[in-house]
N, C-alpha and C positions, 0 to 999 in steps of 0.2 A: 504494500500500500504506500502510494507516493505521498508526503506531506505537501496541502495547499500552499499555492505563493499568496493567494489573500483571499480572505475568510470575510463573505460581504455580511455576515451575521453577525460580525462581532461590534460589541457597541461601541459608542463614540469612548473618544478620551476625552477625562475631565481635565480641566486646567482653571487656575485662579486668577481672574483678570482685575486691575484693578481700574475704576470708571473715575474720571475725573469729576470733580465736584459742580456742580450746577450752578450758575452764579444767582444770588439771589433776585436780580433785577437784569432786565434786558437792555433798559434803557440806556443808550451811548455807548455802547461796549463796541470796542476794535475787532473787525473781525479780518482775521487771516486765509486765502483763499491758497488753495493746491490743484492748482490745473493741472490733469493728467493726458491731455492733450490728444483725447479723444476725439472725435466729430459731435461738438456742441457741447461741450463741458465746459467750455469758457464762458459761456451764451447761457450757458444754465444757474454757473457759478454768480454772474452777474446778476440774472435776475432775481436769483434768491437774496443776492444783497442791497440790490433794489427795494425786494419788499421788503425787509429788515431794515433799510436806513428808512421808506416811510412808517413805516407801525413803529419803530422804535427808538430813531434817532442813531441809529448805527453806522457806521463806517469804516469801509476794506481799507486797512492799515497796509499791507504788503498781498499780494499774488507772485505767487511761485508756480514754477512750470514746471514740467518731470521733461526727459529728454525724449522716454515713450511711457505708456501706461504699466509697463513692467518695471521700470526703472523709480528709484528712489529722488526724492529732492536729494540736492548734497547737505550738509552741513553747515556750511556759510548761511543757507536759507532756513533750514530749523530752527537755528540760534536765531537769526532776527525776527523770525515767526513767533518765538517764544517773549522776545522782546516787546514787540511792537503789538503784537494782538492780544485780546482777552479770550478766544477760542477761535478755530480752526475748523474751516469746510474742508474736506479732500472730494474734488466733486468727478462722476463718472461721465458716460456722456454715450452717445450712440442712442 
């Protein structure tokens, strides 16, 4: 009897994720945007911060691009994301 290369019965893995904290008010908060530089992810990123700067007085501090949708921001851009914004879009697109 040959042993399975993967077993679709076996359940997920648990892992412990930690959610960043919610800010208690919306009002005026930086927001940092992560184009992934799909078809319409910029166009999407935009108008959600659109509706956010009107319902809440909000404003895109920094937009970062990815090089493609697999690829990571570098690090120069993190750090100023963490800087500059109070929370962070990574938006998809297609």
């Amino acid at each position: 009897m040959s042993t399975p290369l993967f077993d679709p019965t076996a359940g997920p893995v648990g892992r412990d994720i930690k959610i960043a904290p919610r800010p208690p008010r919306l009002d005026g908060l930086r927001i940092g945007l992560v184009e992934n530089t799909k078809f319409n992810s910029d166009v999407l990123l935009r108008r959600l911060a659109d509706r956010l700067g009107r319902l809440h007085g909000m404003t895109v501090s920094r937009m970062a691009r990815k090089r493609s949708p697999s690829h990571e921001i570098d690090e120069a851009s993190v750090e100023a994301l963490r800087k500059q914004s109070d929370f962070v879009v990574s938006g998809i697109g297609d």
